[in-house]
C-alpha positions in Angstrom: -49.4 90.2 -37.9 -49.2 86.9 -36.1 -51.8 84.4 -36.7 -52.4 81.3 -34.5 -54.3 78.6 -36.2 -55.4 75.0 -34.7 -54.6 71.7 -36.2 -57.0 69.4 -36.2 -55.3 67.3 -32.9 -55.1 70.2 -31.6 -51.6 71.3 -31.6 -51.2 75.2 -32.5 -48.9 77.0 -35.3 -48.3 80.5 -34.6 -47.9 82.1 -38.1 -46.0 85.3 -38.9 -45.6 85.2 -42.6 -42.9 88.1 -44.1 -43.2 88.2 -47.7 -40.2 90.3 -48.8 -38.3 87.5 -48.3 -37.2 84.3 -50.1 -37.2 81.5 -47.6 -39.3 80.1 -44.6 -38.3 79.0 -41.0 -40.2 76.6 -39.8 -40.2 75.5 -36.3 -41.4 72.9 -33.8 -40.9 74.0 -30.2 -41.3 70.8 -27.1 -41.9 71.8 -23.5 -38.7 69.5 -21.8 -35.0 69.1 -20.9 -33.8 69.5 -17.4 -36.7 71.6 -16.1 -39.4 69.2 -16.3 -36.6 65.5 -15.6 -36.7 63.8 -12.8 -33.2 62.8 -11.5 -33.3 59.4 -13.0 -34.0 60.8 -16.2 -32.1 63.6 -16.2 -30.6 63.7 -20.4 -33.7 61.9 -21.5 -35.0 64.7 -23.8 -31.6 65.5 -25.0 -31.3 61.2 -26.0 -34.7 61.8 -27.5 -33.8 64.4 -29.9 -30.7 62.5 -30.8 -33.3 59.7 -31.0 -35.2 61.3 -33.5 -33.0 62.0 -36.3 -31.3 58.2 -36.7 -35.2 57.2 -36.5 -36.5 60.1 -39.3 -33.5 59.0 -41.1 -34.5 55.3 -41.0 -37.5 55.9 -42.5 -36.1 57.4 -46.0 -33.6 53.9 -46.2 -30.8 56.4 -45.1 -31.5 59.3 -47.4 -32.5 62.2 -45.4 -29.5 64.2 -45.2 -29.3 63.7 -48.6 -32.6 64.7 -49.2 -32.2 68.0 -47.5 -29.0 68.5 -49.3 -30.9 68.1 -53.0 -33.1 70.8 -51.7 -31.3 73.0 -49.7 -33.3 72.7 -46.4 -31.7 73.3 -43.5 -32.5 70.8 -40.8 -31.4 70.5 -36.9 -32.3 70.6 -33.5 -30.9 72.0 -30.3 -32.0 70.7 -26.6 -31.9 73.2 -23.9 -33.1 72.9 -20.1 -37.0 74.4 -20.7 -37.1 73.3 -24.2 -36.2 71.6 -27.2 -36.5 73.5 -30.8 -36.9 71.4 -34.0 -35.9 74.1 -37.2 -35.8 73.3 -41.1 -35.2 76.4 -43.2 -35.0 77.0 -46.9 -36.3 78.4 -49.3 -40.2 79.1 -50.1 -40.7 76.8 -53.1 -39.8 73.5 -50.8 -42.1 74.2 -47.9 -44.2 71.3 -48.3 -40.8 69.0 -48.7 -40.4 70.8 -45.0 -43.7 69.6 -44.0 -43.0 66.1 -44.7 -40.3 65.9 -43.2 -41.2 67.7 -39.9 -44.3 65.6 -39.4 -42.5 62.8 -39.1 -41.5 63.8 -35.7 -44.7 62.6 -34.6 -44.1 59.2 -36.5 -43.6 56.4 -33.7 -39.6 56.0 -33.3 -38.1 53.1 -34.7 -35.0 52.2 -33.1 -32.9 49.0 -32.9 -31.2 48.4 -29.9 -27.8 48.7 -31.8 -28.8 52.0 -33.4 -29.7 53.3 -29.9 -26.3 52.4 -28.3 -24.9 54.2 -31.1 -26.3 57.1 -30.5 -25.5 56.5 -27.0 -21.9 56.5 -27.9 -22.5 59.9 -30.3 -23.6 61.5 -26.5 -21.1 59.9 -24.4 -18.6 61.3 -26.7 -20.3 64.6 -27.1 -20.4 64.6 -23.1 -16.4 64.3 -23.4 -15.9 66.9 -25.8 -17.8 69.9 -24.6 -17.3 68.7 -20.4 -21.0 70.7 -20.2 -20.2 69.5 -16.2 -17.3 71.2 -15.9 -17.9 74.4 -18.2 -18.9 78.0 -16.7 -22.7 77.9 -17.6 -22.9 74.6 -15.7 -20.7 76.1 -12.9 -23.3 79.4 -12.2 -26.3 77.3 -12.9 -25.4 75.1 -9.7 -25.1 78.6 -8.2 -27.8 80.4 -9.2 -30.7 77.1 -9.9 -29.4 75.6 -6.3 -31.5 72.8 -5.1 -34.2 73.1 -8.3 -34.0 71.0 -11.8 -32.6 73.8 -13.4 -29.5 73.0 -12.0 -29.3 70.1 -13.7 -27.2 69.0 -16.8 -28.6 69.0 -20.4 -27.0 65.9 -21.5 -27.6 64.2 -18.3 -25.0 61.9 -16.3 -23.5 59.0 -18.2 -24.7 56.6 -15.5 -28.4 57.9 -16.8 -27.4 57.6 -20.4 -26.7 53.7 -19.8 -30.3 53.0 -18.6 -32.2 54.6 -21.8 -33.1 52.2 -24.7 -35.8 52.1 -27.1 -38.8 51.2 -24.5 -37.7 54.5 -22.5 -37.5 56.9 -25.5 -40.5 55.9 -27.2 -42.4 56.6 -23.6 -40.5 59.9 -23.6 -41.7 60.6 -27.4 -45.3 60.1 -25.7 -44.9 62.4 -23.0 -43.2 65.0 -24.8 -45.5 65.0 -28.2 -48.8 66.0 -26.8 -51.2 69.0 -27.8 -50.5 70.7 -24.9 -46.8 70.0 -24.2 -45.9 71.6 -28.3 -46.7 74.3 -30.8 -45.1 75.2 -34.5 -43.9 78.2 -35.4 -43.3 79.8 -38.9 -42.1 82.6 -40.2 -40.5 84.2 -43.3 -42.0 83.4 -47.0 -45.2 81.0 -46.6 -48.5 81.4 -47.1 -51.8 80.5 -45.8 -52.1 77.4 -48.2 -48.7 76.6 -46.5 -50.1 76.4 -43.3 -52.9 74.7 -43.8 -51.0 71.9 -45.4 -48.8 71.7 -42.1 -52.1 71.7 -40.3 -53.1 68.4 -42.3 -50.2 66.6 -42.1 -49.6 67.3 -38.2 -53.5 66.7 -37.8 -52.9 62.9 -38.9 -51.3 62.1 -36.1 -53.3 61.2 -32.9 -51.8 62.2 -29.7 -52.2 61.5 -26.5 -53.6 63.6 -23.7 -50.6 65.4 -21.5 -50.2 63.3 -18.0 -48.8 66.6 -16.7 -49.3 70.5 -18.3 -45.9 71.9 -18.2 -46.3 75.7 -17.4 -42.8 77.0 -18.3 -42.5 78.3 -15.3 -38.6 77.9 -13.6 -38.5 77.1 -9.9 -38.0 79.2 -6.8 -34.8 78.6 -5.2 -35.2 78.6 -1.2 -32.6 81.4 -1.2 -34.6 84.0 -3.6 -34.8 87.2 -2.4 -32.4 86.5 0.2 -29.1 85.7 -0.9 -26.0 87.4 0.5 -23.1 88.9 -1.5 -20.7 86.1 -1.9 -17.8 85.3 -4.5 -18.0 82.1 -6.5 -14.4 80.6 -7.9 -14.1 78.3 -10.2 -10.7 77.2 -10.9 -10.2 75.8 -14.5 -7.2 75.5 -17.0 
């Protein structure tokens, strides 16, 4: 039975706890990407979850990948154009190690300048080795998503890219970390002891009132419920 409990900042963490098994997932899930960027910052949410490992990992003098190693968490992150999901699995006897860890995504980011252009480099070269812009998904989407945000890349254009430093990503981590803009989710091997120490430590953190309640809800192209039969190609080694 799923359980939703309140922390005290009021963020919520939906609960579905499984006890025949021997590990936890435990997720944070951000209303963002492409759905909710304007043009000009179209790859901001996917710079700010790059953002937010280099500055988590900061914080441990470098030692957080081997930190997760020691304990056999799993931690990562994918950006995707309504959302952004934050996951660290392992197994039950190291959840509160997860909850450390986790909360710090609501720690302020700290960035040099040269440790942003870094990670500007990681995306410009990710950009060049997965060519989102000229891939099939990216192809339909322009198709299907005409004229709305959805259209729009994940990773953004690299003319964008250039513009974001640390100023820009911490006022993204603001807009993006608010009460009504996230929610936790856990599931597998944790109990309610578990959760109420991830309520604590997320409760610590202040956050600021939402500017804008994102509703999840995708656009209507001006052509729903009236396109005509028509044959896309996309030519492509």
């Amino acid at each position: 039975m799923e359980i939703c409990q309140i922390a005290g900042n009021r963020v919520p963490i939906y609960y579905y706890p499984n006890e025949a098994l021997h590990g936890f997932c435990l997720c944070l899930y951000l209303r963002a990407g492409a759905l909710y960027e304007a043009d000009a910052d179209n790859g901001i949410t996917h710079f700010f979850e790059h953002a937010v490992f280099r500055s988590l990992n900061r914080r441990v003098n470098g030692g957080l990948y081997a930190l997760t190693d020691r304990l056999g968490l799993a931690f990562n992150a994918c950006t995707y154009r309504e959302l952004v999901q934050f996951s660290i699995s392992g197994a039950s006897e190291h959840f509160a190690e997860a909850v450390q860890i986790i909360a710090g995504l609501f720690e302020p980011l700290e960035l040099s300048g040269a440790e942003v252009e870094m990670e500007r480099r990681r995306i410009k070269a990710e950009l060049r080795e997965s060519d989102e812009q000229r891939s099939l998904d990216y192809f339909a989407s322009r198709i299907v998503w005409k004229d709305t945000t959805l259209c729009r890349s994940i990773m953004g254009p690299r003319a964008n890219l250039d513009r974001m430093g640390p100023e820009r990503l911490a006022a993204a981590q603001r807009d993006l970390l608010t009460a009504e803009n996230c929610f936790f989710y856990v599931t597998g091997r944790a109990t309610a002891d578990d959760v109420a120490a991830l309520s604590r430590a997320v409760s610590r953190h202040e956050l600021s009132p939402a500017r804008v309640v994102r509703d999840n809800m995708a656009p209507r192209p001006a052509e729903f419920f009236q396109r005509q039969g028509c044959v896309a190609v996309k030519n492509a080694d």
